[in-house]
SETORMI-674843 format. One record per atom (N, C-alpha, C): atom name; residue in three letters; x, y, z; residue number from 1. Coordinates in steps of 0.001 Angstrom, whole numbers, plus 524288, in hexadecimal, padded with zeros to 5 digits. Example, Ala and Ser with C-alpha at 12.3 -4.5 7.8 and 13.67 -1.06 7.14 Angstrom:
// residues 2
{atom = N&type = ALA&xx = 83386&yy = 7E9C6&zz = 81E78&seq = 1}
{atom = CA&type = ALA&xx = 8300C&yy = 7EE6C&zz = 81E78&seq = 1}
{atom = C&type = ALA&xx = 83390&yy = 7F31C&zz = 81E78&seq = 1}
{atom = N&type = SER&xx = 83232&yy = 7F736&zz = 81BA8&seq = 2}
{atom = CA&type = SER&xx = 83566&yy = 7FBDC&zz = 81BE4&seq = 2}
{atom = C&type = SER&xx = 83264&yy = 8001E&zz = 81EBE&seq = 2}
END
This chain:
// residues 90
{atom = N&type = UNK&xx = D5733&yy = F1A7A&zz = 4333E&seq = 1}
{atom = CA&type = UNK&xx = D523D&yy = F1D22&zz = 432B9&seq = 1}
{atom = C&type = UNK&xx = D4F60&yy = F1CFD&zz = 437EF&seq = 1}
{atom = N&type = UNK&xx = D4CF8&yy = F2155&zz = 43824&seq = 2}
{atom = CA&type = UNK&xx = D4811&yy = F2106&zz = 43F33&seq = 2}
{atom = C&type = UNK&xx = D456D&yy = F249E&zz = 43D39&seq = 2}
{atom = N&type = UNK&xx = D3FFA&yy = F214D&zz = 43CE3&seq = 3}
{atom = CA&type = UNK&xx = D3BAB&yy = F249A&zz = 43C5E&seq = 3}
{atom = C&type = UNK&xx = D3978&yy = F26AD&zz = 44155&seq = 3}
{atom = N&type = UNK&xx = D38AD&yy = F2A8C&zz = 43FDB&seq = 4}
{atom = CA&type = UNK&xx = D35EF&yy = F2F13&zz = 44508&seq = 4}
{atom = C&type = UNK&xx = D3173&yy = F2E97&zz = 44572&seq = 4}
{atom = N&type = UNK&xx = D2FFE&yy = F3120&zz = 44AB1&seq = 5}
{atom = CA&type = UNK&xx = D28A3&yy = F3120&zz = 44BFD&seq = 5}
{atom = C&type = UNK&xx = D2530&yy = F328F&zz = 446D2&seq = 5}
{atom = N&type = UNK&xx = D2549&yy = F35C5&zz = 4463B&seq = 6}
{atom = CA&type = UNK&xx = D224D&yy = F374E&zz = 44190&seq = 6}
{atom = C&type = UNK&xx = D22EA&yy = F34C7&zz = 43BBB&seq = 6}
{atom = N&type = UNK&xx = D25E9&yy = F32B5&zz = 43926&seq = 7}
{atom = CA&type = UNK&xx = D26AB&yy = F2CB7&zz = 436DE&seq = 7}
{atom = C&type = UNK&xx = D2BBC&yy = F2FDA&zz = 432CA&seq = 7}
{atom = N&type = UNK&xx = D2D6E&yy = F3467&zz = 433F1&seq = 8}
{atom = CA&type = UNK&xx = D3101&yy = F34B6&zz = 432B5&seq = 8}
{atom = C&type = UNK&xx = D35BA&yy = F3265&zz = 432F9&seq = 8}
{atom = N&type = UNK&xx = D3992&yy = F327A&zz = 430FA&seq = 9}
{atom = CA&type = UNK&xx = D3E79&yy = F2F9A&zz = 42EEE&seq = 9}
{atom = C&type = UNK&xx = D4460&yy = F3114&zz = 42F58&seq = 9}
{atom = N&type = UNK&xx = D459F&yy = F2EB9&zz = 433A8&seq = 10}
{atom = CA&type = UNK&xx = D4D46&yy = F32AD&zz = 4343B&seq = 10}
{atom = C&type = UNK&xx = D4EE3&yy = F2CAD&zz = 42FFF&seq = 10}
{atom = N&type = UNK&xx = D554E&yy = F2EFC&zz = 42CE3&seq = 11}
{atom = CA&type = UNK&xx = D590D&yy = F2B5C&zz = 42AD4&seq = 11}
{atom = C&type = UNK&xx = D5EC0&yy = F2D59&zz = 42B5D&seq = 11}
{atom = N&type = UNK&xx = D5F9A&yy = F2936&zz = 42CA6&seq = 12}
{atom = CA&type = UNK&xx = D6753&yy = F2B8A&zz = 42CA7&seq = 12}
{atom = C&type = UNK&xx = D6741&yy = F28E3&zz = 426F0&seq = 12}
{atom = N&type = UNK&xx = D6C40&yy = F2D01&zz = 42591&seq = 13}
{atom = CA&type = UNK&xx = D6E35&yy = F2BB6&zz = 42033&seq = 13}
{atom = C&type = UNK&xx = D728B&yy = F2D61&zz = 41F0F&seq = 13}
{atom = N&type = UNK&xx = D74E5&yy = F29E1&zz = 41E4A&seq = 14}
{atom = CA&type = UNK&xx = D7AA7&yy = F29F0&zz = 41C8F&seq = 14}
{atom = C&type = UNK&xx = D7C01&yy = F285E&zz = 417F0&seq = 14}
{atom = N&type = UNK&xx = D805E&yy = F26DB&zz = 41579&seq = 15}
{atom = CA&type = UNK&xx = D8316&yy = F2879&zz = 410FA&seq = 15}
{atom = C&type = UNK&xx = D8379&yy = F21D1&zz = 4111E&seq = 15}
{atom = N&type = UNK&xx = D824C&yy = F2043&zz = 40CE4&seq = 16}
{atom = CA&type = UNK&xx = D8151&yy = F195E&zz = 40AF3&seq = 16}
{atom = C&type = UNK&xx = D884B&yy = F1912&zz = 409AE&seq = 16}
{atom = N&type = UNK&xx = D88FA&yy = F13B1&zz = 40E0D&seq = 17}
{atom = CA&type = UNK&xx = D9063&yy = F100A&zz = 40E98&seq = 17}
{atom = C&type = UNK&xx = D9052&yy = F0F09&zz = 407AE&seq = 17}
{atom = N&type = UNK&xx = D9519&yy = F1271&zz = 4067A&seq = 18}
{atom = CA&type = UNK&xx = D9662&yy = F1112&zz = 40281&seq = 18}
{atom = C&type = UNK&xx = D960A&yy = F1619&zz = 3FDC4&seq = 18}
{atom = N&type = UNK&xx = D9335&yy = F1902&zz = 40053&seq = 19}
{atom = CA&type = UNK&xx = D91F6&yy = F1DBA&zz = 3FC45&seq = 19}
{atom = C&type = UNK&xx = D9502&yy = F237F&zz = 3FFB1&seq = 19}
{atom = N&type = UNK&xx = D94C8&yy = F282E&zz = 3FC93&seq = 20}
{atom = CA&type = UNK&xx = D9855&yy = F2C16&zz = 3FEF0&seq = 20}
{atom = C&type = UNK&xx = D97BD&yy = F2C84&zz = 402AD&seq = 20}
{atom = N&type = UNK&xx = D9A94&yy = F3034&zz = 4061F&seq = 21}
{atom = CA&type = UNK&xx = D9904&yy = F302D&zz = 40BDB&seq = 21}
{atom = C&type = UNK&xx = D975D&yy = F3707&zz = 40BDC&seq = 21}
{atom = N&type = UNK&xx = D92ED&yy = F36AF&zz = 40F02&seq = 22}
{atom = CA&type = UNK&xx = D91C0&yy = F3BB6&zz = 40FC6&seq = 22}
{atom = C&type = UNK&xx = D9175&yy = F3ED3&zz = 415B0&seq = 22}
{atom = N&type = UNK&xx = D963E&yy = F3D7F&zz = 415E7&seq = 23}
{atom = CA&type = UNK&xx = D9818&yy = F3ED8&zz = 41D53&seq = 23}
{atom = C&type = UNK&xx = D949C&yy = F3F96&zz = 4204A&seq = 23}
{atom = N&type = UNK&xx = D8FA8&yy = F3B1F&zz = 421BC&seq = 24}
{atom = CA&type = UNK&xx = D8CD8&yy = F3C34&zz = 425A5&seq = 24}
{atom = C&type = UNK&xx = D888B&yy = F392F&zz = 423B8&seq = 24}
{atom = N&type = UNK&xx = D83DE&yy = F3956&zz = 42964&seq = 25}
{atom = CA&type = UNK&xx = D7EA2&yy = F37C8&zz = 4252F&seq = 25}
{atom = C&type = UNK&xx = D7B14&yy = F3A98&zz = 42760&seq = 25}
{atom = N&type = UNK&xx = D759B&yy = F3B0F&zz = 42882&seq = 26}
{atom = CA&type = UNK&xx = D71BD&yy = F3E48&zz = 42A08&seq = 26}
{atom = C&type = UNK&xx = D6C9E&yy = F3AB0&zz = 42B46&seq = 26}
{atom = N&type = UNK&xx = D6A09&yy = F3E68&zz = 42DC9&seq = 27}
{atom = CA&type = UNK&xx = D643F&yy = F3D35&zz = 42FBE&seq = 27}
{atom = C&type = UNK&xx = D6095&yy = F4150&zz = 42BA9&seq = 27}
{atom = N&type = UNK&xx = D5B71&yy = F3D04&zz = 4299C&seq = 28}
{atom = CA&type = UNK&xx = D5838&yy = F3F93&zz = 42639&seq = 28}
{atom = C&type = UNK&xx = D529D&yy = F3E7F&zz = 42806&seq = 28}
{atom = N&type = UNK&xx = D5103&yy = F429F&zz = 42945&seq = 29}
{atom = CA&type = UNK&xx = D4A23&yy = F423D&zz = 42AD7&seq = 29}
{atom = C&type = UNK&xx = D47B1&yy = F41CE&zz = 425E6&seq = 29}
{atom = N&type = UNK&xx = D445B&yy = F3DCF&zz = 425D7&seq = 30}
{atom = CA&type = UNK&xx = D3F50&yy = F3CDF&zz = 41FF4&seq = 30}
{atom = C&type = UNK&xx = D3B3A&yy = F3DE6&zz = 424A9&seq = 30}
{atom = N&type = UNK&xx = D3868&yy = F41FC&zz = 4225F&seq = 31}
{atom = CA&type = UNK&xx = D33E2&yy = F4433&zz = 4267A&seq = 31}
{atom = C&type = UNK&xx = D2EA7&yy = F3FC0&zz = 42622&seq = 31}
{atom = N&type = UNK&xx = D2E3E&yy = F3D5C&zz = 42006&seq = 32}
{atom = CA&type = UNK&xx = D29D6&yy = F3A1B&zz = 41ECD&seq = 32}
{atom = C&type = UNK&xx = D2C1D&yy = F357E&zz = 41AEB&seq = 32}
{atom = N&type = UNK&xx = D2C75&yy = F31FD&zz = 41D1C&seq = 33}
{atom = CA&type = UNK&xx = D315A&yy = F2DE0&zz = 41886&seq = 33}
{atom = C&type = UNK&xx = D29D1&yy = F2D45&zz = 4151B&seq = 33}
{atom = N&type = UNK&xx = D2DD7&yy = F2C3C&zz = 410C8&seq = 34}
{atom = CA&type = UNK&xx = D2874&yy = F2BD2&zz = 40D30&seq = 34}
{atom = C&type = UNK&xx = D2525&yy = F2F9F&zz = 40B94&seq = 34}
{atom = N&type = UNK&xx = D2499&yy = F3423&zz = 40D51&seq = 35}
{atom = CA&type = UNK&xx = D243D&yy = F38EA&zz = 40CA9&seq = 35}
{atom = C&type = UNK&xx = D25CB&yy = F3F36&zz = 40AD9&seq = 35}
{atom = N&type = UNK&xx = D249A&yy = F41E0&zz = 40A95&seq = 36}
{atom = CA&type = UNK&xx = D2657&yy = F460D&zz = 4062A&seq = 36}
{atom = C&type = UNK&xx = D2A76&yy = F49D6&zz = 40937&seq = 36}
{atom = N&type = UNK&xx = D2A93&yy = F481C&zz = 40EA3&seq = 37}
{atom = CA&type = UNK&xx = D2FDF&yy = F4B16&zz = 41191&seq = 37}
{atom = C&type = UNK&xx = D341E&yy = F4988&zz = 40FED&seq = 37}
{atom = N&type = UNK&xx = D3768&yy = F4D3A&zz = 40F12&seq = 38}
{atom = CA&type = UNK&xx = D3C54&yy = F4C6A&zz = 40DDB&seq = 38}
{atom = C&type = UNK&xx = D40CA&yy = F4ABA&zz = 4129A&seq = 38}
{atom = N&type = UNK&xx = D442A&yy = F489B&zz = 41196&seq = 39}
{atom = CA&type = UNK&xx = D4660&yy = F485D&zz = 415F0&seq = 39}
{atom = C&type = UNK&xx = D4A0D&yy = F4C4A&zz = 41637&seq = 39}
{atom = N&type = UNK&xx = D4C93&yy = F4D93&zz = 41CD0&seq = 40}
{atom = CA&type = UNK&xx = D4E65&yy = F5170&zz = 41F13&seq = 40}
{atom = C&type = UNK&xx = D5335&yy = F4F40&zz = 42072&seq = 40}
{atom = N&type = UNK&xx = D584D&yy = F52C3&zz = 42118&seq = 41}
{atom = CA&type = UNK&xx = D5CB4&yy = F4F84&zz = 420C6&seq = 41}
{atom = C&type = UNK&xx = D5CCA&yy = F54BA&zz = 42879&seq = 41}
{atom = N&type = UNK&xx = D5DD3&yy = F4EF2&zz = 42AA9&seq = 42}
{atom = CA&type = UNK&xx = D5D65&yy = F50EC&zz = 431EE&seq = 42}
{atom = C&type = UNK&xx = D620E&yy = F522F&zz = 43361&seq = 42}
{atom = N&type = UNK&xx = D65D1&yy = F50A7&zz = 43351&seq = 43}
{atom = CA&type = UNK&xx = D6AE3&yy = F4F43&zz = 43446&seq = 43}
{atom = C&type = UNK&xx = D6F39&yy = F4BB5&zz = 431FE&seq = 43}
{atom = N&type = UNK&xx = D750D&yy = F4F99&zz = 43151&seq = 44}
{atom = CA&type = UNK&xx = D77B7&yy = F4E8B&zz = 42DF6&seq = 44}
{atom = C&type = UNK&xx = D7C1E&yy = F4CC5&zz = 43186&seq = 44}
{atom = N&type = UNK&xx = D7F23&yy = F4846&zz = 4311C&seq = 45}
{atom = CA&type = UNK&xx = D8210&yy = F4689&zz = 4351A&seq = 45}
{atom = C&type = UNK&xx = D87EF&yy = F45D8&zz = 4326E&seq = 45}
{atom = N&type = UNK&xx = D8C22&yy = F48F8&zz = 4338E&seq = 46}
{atom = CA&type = UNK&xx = D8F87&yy = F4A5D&zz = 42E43&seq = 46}
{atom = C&type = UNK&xx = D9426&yy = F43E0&zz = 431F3&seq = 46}
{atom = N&type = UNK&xx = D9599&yy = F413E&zz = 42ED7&seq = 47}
{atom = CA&type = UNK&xx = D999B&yy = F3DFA&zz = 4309B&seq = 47}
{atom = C&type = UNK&xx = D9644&yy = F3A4A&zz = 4333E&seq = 47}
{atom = N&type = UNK&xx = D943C&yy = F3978&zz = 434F6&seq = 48}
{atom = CA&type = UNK&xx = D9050&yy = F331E&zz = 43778&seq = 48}
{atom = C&type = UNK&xx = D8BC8&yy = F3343&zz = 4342B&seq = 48}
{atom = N&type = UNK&xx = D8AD1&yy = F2D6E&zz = 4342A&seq = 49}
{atom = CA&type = UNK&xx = D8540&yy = F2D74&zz = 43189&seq = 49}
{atom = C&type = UNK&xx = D8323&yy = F29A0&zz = 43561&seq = 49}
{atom = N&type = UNK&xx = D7E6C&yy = F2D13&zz = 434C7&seq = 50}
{atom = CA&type = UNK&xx = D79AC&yy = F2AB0&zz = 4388D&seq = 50}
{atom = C&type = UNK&xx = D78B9&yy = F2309&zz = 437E3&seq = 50}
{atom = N&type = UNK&xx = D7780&yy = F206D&zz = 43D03&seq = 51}
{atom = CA&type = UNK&xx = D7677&yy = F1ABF&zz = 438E7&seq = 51}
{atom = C&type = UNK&xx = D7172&yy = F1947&zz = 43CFD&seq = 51}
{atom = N&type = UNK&xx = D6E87&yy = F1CD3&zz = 4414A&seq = 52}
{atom = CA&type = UNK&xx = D68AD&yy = F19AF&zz = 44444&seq = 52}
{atom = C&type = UNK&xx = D6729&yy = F1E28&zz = 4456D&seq = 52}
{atom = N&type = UNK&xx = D6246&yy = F1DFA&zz = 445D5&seq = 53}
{atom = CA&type = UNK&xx = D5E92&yy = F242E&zz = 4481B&seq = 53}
{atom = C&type = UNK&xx = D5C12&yy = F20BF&zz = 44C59&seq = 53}
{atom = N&type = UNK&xx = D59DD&yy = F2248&zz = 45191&seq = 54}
{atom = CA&type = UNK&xx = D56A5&yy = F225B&zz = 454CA&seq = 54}
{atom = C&type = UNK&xx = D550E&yy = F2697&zz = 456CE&seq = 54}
{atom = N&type = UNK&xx = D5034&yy = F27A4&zz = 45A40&seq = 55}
{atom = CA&type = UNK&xx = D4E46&yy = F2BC6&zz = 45BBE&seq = 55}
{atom = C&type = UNK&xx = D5155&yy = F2BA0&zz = 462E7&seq = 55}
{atom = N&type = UNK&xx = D517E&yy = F300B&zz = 4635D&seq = 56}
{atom = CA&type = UNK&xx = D55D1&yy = F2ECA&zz = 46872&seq = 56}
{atom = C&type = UNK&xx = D5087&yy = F2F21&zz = 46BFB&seq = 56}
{atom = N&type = UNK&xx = D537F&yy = F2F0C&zz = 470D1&seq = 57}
{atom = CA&type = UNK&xx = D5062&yy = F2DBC&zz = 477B4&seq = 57}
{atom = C&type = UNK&xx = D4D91&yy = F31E3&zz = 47763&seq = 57}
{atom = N&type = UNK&xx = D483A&yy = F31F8&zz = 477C1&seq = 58}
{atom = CA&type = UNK&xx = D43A4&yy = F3453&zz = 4777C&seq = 58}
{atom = C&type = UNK&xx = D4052&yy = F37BA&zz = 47247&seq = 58}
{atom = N&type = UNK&xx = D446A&yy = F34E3&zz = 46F0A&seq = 59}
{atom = CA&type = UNK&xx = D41F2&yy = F36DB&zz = 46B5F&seq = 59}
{atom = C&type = UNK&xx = D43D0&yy = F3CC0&zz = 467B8&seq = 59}
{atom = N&type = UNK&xx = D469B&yy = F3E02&zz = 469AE&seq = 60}
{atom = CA&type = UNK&xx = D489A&yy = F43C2&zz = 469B1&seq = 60}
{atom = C&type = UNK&xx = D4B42&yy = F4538&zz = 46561&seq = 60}
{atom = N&type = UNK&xx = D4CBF&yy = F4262&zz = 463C0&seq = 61}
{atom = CA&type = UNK&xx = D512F&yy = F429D&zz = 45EB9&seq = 61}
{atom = C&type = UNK&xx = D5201&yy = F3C80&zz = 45BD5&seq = 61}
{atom = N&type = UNK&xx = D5643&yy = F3BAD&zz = 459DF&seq = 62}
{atom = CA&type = UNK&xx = D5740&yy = F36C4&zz = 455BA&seq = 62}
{atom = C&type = UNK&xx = D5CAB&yy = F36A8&zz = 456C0&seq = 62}
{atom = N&type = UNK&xx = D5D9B&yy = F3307&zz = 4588C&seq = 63}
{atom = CA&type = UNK&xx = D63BF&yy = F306C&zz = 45922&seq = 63}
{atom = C&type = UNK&xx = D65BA&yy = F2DEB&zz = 45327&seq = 63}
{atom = N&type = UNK&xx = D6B72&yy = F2F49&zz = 4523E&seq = 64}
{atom = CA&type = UNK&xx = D6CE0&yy = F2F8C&zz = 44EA2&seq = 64}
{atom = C&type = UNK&xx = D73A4&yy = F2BD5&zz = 44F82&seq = 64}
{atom = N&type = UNK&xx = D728A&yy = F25BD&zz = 44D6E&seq = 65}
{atom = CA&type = UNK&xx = D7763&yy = F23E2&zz = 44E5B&seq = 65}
{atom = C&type = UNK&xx = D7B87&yy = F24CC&zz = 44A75&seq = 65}
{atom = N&type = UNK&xx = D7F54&yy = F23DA&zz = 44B82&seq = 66}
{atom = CA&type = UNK&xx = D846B&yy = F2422&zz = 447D0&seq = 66}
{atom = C&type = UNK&xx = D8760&yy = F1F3C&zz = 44939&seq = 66}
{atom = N&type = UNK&xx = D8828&yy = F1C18&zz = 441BA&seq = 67}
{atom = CA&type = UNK&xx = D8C2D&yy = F1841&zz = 444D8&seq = 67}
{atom = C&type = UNK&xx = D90F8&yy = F1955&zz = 440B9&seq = 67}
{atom = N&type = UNK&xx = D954C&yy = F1A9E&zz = 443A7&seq = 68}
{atom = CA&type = UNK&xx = D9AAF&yy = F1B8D&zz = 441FD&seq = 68}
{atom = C&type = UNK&xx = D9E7C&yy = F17BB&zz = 43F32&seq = 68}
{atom = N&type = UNK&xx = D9E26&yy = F1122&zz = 43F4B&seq = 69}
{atom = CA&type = UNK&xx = DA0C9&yy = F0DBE&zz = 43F03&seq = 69}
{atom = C&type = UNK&xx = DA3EA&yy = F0CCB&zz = 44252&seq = 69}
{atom = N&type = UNK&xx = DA6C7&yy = F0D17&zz = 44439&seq = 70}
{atom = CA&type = UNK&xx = DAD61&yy = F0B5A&zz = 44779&seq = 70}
{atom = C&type = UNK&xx = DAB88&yy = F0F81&zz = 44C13&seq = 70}
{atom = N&type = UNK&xx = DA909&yy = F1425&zz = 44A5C&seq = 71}
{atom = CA&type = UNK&xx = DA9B6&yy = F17D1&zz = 44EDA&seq = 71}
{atom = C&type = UNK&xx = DA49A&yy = F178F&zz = 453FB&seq = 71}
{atom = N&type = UNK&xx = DA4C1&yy = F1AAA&zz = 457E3&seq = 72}
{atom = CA&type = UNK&xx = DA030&yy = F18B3&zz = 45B8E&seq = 72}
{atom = C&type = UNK&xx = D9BB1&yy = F1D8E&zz = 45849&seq = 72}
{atom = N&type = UNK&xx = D97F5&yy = F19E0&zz = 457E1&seq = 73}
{atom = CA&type = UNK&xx = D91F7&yy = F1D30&zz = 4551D&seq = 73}
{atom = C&type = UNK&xx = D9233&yy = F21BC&zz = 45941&seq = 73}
{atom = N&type = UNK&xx = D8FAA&yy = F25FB&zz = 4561D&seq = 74}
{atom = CA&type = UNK&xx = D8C4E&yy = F2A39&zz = 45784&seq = 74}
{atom = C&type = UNK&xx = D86EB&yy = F2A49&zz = 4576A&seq = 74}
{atom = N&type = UNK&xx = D83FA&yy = F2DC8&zz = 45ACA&seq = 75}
{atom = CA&type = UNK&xx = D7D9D&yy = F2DA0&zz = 45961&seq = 75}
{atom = C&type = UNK&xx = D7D14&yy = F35AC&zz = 45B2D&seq = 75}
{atom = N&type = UNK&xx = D7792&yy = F36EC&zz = 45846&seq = 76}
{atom = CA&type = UNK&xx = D76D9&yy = F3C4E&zz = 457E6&seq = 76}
{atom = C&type = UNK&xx = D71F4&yy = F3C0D&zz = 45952&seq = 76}
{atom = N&type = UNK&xx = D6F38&yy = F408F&zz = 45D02&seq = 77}
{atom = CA&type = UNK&xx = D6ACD&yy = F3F79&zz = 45C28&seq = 77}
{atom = C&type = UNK&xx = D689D&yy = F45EF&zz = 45763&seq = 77}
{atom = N&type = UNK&xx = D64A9&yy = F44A4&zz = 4558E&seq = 78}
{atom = CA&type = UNK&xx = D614E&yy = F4932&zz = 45349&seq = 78}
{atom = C&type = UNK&xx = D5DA3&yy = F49EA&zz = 452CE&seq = 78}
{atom = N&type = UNK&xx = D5A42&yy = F4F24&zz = 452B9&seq = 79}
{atom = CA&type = UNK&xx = D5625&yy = F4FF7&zz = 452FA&seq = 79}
{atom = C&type = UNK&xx = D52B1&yy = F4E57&zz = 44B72&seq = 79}
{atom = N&type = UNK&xx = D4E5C&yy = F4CDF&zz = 44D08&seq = 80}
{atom = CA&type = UNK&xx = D4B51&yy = F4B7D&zz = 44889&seq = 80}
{atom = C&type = UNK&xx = D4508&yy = F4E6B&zz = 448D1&seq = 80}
{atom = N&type = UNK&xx = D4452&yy = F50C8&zz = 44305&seq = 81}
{atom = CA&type = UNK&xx = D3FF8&yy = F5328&zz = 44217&seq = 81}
{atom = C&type = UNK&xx = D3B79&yy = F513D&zz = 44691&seq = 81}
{atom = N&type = UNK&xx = D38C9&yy = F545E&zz = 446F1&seq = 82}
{atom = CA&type = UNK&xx = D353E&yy = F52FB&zz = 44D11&seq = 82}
{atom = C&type = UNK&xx = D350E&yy = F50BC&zz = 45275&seq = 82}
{atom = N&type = UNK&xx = D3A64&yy = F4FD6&zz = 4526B&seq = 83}
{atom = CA&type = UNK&xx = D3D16&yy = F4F3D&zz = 458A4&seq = 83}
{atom = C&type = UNK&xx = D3F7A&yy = F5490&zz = 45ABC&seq = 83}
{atom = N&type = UNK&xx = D4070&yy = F5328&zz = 45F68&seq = 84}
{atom = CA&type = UNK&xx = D4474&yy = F594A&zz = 46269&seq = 84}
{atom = C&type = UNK&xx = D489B&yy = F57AF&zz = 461E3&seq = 84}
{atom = N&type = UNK&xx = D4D17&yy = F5B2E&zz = 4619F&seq = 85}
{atom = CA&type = UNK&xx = D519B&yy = F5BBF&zz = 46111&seq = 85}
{atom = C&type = UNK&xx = D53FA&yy = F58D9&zz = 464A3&seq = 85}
{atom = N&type = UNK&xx = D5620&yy = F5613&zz = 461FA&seq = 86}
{atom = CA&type = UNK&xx = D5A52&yy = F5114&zz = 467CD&seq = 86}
{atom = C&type = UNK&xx = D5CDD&yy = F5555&zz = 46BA8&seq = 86}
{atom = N&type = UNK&xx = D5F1D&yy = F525A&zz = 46F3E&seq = 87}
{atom = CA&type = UNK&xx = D61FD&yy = F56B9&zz = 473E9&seq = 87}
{atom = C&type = UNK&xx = D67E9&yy = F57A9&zz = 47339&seq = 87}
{atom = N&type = UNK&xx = D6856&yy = F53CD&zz = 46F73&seq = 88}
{atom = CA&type = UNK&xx = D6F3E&yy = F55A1&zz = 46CE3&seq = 88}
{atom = C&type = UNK&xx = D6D6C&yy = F53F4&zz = 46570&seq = 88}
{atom = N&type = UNK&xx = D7063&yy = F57F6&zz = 46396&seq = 89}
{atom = CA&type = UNK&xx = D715F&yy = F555B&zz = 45E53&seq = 89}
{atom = C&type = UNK&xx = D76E5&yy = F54BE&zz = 45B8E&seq = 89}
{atom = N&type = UNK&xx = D78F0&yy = F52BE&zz = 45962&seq = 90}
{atom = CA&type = UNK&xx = D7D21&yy = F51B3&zz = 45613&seq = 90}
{atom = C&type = UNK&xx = D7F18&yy = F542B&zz = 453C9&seq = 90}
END
């Protein structure tokens, strides 16, 4: 989870060890946790699932880790509701 400036809410979410697998996991914006916004499904990551969010170097986007097990992690960055568009995306 990383809450944003405005007290909004990113979550990675993946598929709970032990239950079906749903080839991948995703990033979900809650615009107002506790509030009547619904959440927004940001990005769908087919085959890795997300497992840390940070906001990358200056702010610009949200870094997105991946940990593989045995294999060497990946990271993505992406753009999030009221930021600018990172300078690469995934």
């Amino acid at each position: 989870m990383l809450f944003l400036d405005d007290g909004s809410l990113l979550i990675a979410a993946n598929a709970p060890r032990g239950g079906p697998d749903d080839g991948g996991g995703t990033i979900w914006w809650i615009p107002e946790p506790g509030g009547p916004g619904a959440p927004r499904l940001l990005h769908r990551f087919p085959e890795v699932r997300p497992e840390g969010l940070a906001f990358s170097p200056g702010r610009a986007g949200v870094m997105v880790v991946f940990d593989r097990g045995r294999k060497a992690p990946l990271w993505a960055e992406i753009a999030v509701p009221g930021f600018p568009a990172p300078a690469r995306a995934p």
